[in-house]
N, C-alpha and C positions, 0 to 999 in steps of 0.2 A: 283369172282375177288380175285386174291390171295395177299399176305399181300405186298408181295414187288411190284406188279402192285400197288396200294392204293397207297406205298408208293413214287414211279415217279411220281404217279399224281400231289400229295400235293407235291414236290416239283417244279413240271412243273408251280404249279399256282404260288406259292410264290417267284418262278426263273423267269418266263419269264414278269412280269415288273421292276426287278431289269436290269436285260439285256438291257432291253427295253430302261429305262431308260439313261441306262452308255452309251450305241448307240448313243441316241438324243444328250447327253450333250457332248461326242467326235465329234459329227457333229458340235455342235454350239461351241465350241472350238475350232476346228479346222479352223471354218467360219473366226472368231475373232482373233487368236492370229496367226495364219499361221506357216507354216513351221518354223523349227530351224535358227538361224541365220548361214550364214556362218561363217566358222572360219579363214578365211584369211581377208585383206583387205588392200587396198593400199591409199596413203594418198601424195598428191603433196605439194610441199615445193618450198624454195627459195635455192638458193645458195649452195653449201655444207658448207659454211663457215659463214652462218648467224644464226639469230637467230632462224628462223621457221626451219630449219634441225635438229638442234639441240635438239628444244625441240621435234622433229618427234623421236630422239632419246632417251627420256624419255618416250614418250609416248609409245614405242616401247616396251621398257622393261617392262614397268605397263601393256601391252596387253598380253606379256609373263605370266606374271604371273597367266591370269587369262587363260591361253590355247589356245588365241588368236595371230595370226602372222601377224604383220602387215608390209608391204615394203613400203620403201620410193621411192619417184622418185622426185631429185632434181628438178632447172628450173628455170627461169630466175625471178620467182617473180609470182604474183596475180594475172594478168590477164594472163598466160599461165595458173595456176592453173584454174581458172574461167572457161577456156576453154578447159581443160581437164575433169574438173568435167559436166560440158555441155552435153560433145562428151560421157561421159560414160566410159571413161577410168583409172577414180581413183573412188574412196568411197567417200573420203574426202578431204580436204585440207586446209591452213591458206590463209586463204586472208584477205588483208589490208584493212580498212576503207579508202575511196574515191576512190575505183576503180570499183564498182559496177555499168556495164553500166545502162540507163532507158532500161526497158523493159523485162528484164531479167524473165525467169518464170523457173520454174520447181527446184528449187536449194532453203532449207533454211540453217540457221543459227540456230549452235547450239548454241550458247550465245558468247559472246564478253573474251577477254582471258588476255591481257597485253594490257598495252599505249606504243606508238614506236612515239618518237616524229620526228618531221623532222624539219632539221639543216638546213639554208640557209647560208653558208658560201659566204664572199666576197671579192676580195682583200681590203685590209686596204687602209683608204683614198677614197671610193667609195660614200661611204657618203648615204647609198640607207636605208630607215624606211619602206620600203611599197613596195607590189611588184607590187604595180601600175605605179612604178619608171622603173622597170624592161625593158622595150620596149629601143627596139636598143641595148642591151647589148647581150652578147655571154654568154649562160644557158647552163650548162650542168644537166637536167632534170632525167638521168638515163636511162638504154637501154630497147631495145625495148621489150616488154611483163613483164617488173617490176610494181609493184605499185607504186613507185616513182612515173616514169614517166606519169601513170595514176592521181596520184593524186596531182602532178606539174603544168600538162596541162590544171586541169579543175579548180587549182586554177587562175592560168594564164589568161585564157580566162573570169574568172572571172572579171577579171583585167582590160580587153581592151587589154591583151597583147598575139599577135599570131606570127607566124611566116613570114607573114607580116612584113621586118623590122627587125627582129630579128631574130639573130643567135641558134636555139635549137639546142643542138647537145644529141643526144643519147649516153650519156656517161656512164657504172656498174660505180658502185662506186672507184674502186681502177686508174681507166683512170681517175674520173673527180678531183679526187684529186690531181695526177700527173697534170692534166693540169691547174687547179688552182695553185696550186704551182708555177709550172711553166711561169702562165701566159697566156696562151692559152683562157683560159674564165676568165670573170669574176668574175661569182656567178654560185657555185655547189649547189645542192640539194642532201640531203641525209636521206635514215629512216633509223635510225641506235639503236641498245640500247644506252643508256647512257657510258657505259662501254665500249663500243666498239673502240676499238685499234686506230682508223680512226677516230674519233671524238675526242680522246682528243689530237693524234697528230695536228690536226688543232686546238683546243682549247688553245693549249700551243705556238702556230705557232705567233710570233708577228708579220708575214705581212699579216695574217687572221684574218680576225672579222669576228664574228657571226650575222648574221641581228637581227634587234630587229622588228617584224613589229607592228606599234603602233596600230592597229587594228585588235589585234587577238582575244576578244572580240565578235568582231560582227562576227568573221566567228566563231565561236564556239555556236552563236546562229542561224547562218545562216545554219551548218552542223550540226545534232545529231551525226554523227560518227565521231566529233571532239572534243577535251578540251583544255581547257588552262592547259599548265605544268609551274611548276615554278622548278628549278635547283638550288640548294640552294650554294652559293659561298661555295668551297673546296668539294664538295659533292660528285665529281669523284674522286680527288686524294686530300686528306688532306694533305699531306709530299707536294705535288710542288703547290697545292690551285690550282685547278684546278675545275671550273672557277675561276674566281679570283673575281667576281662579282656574286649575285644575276643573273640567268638566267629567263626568261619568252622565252617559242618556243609553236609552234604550236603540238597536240600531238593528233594522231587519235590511234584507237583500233584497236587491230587485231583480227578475227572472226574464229571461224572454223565451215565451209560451207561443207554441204553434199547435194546429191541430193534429193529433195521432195518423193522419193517410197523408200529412203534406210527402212533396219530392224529395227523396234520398240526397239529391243532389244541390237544393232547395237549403237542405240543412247543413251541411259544407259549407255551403255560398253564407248563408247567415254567420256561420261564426267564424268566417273569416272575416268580415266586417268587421263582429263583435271584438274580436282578438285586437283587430287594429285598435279600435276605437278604445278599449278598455286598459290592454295588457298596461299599460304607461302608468295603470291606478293614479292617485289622488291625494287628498288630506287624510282619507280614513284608509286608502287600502293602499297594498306594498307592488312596487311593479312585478307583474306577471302573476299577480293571486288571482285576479278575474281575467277572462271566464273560469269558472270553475262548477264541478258536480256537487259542489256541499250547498248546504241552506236550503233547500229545494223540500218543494210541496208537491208539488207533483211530479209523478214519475221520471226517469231523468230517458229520452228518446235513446233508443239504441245506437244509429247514428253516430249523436252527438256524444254517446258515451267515448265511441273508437278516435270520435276527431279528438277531442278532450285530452285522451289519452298518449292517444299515438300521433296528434297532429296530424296538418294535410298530406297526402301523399307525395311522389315525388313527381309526379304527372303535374298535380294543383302549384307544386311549388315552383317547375320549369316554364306552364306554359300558362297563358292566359286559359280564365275556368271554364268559357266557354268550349275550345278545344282539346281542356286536357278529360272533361264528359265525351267529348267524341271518340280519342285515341283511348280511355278507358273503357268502350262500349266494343270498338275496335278488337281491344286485348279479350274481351268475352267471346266476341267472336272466334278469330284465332284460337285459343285457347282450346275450344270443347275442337274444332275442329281439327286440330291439330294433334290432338287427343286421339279422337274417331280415325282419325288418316294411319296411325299405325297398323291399325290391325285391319283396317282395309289394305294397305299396301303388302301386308303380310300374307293376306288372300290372292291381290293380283299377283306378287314374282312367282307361284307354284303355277296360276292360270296362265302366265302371260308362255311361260317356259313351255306347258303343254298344249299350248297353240302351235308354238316353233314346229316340237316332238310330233305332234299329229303330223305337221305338215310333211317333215322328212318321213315319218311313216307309211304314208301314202303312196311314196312314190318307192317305198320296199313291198308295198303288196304287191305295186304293180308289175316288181320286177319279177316278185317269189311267182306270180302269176304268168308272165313270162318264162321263165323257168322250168317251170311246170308243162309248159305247152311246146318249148322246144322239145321235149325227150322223143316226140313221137312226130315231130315234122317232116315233112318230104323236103328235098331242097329251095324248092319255089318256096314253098312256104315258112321256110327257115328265111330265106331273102326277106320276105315283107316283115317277119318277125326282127330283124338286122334293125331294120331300116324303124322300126318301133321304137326299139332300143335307143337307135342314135337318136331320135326326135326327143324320149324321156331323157335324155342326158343333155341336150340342150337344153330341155326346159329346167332341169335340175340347176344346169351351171347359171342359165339368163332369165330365169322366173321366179327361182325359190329362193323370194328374199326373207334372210335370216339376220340377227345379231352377230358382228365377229365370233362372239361363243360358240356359236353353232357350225364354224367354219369348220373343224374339225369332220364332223358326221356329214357334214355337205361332200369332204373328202372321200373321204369311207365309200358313200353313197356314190360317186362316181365311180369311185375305184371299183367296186363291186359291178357296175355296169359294163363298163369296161373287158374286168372277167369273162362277163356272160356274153358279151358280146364277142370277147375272144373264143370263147368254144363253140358258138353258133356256130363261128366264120370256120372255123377249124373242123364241123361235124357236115357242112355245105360242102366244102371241098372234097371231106371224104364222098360222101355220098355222090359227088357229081363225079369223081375217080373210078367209084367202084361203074363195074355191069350195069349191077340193077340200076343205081341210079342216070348210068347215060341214059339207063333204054327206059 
C-alpha cells in the first residue's frame, strides 16, 4: 500500500462523517427554516389620501432599505383588505379593529399599530348622548367595503338600531361631510386621525357637534379592540383651541394582518418596519406602546408574539436582514451538525486507533509465523528465513505509517524482530558448526 493510498484512506475516515454530518444538519435546516423569503410583497390599504397609505408609504421605504420591494394597492378600507388578504392576493394589509367578521380562519395579526378614533358628528340641536338614540335618523356610516362602515353597523345593531326605520346611507367620508353640512343626514361617522383636515373642519363648524356617548366605558369593556380616548381641549390646534373642550370618543386599533402560511422571516421584516414607523407614537399614543399584542382580533402570529416580546435578534440588529436570514440558516446548519459530529467522532478515534493496531498486528503474525518455522529449519533455510525477517523490518521501519502514538509499539515491534533474528543468526551458525550440519 503506497504512502499517498494510506494517505486517502485517513482522510476518507476522518472526512466522511464531517460530510455526513453537514448533509443531516442541511436536511434538518432545511426541514425547519424553509426556503428564502421572497423579496417582493404587496400590502392593501385604504384610500390614497388616509392614514394607512401613508404609512404603507413608510413602511415602503424602511423595506427599501433593507432590499425589500413592497407595492401598495389602495381600496376602499378593511374589509376589501380583509378580502383581499383571504383570496391571496396581497401579503399584508391595515385593518381596523371592529371589522373582523366571526369565523374568519386562516389570517393572523401581527400586533396592533395606532388608535383611530371615531367621530360621531351631529347637527347642532340634535340633542343625541347614546347611539341607542340613533333609530329613525338618516346615518351616514361610510361606503361600502370601509371599516367604518363595518364597525358603525355592529355598533348599531348593538344598539337595537337597523335599517329597519332608519335611514343608512353608504356615504366615504368627504360625501358624508358635504351632506352633513348640508343637511342631508343627520349624524356622520368617521375614523379619522386627530389631525385630519375633515375632523377639525367639523370640530371648528358651529352648526356640528361631536356626540359624546355616555357609555363608552362599557363598550371598551365589551370590545378588547376598543379604548376610551380622551382629546385634550386645544390639543388639535392651540392658535383657534381646537377642541375647545375636554373630548372623550370612542377609539379602536388598527392591526396589521397577514395570512397564517406567510414567511417566518416575512414577519420580522414587517415589524421592523412597523416598530420604525410607529414606536415615536403620536397624539393618542405614548412612545414605544405600538407595536403591541393588546387590542387584537385575531389571533396574535407566533412569530410576531417572540419579536414583540423579545425583539430582533442580535444577527437582525448587527447586520443588514437580508444577510443576518442567511448566517441564521447558517447557525441551523452548523448547529445539528455539529451536534451529529460528536458522537460520530466518538465512533471514528476507537476505528481510526484499530486500523493503526491491525496494521502493527499483522506484521506480529508474520513474525509469530516466522517463529514458528524457524524451530525446525535446516541452515539454508534459516538463511532465506534471515533474509525474510530483515525485508519485514524494513518494511516495518519505511512502510508502516503510524501516528507518533504508535511509535512506541513500531519500537517493540522492531526490537522483537531483531531478537528473532538474533537467534536465527545464532541457531545457523550452530548448525553450520556442528557435523551434521557441515555434511
Amino acid at each position: 500500500m503506497t504512502r499517498l493510498r494510506q494517505r486517502w484512506i485517513q482522510l476518507a475516515l476522518i472526512g466522511a462523517p464531517v460530510v455526513l454530518a453537514l448533509a443531516i444538519g442541511v436536511l434538518i435546516s432545511n426541514r425547519f427554516a424553509g426556503p428564502l423569503p421572497p423579496r417582493r410583497l404587496v400590502i392593501s390599504t385604504g384610500p390614497v389620501d388616509g392614514a394607512y397609505y401613508r404609512y404603507a408609504l413608510e413602511y415602503r421605504r424602511a423595506l427599501a432599505q433593507q432590499g425589500f420591494t413592497l407595492e401598495i394597492r389602495p381600496g376602499p378600507g378593511s374589509m376589501a383588505t380583509l378580502q383581499k388578504l383571504m383570496a391571496g392576493e396581497v401579503d399584508v394589509g391595515f385593518v381596523q379593529g371592529g371589522t373582523v367578521p366571526e369565523g374568519v380562519t386562516g389570517l393572523t395579526a401581527l400586533g396592533s399599530l395606532f388608535y383611530e378614533p371615531l367621530w360621531i358628528f351631529h347637527r347642532k340641536g340634535l340633542g343625541v348622548t347614546s347611539l341607542s338614540e340613533l333609530h329613525g335618523r338618516r346615518l351616514a356610516v361610510g361606503e361600502e367595503g370601509s371599516g367604518t362602515r363595518a364597525l358603525v353597523l355592529r355598533l348599531l345593531t348593538d344598539n337595537g338600531v337597523t335599517e329597519d326605520g332608519t335611514f343608512i346611507l353608504p356615504l366615504g367620508n368627504v360625501e358624508a361631510e358635504h351632506a352633513l353640512t348640508g343637511g342631508q343626514v343627520d349624524v356622520a361617522f368617521f375614523v379619522l386621525a386627530p389631525r385630519a383636515a375633515l375632523v377639525q373642519r367639523l370640530l371648528s363648524n358651529p352648526q356640528i357637534e361631536l356626540m359624546m356617548e355616555r357609555r363608552l366605558p362599557a363598550y371598551a369593556g365589551h370590545y378588547q379592540f376598543m379604548e376610551t380616548l380622551r382629546i385634550s381641549e386645544g390639543a388639535l390646534d392651540m392658535a383657534r383651541n381646537i377642541p375647545r373642550e375636554d373630548r372623550t370618543v370612542f377609539g379602536v386599533t388598527a392591526a396589521l394582518v397577514v395570512s397564517a402560511s406567510i414567511h417566518p422571516d416575512l414577519v420580522r421584516l414587517l415589524l421592523d418596519a412597523a416598530d420604525r414607523v410607529h414606536r415615536k407614537g403620536g397624539l393618542l399614543e405614548r412612545a414605544g406602546q405600538f407595536p403591541s399584542e393588546a387590542n387584537l382580533e385575531l389571533p396574535l402570529n407566533e412569530q410576531a408574539r417572540r419579536y414583540l416580546r423579545s425583539g430582533p435578534s442580535w444577527l437582525e440588529r448587527t447586520f443588514p436582514f437580508w444577510l443576518a436570514g442567511l448566517l441564521d440558516r447558517t447557525v441551523l446548519v452548523i448547529l445539528p451538525a455539529v451536534t451529529l459530529l460528536f458522537p460520530l467522532l466518538g465512533w471514528l478515534r476507537p476505528t481510526v486507533e484499530n486500523m493503526y493496531r491491525r496494521r502493527i498486528a499483522r506484521r506480529y503474525v508474520v513474525l509469530r509465523e516466522s517463529e514458528e518455522r524457524g524451530e525446525t529449519l535446516s541452515a539454508e533455510e534459516l538463511k532465506t528465513e534471515i533474509d525474510r525477517l530483515r525485508v519485514l523490518r524494513r518494511q516495518v521501519i519505511d512502510e508502516t505509517e503510524v501516528p507518533l502514538k504508535y511509535s512506541g509499539e513500531i519500537f517493540h515491534l522492531t526490537m522483537h524482530i531483531d531478537l528473532l533474528l538474533e537467534r536465527f543468526e545464532r541457531r545457523r551458525r550452530e548448525l553450520l558448526e556442528s557435523p551434521v550440519g557441515r555434511a
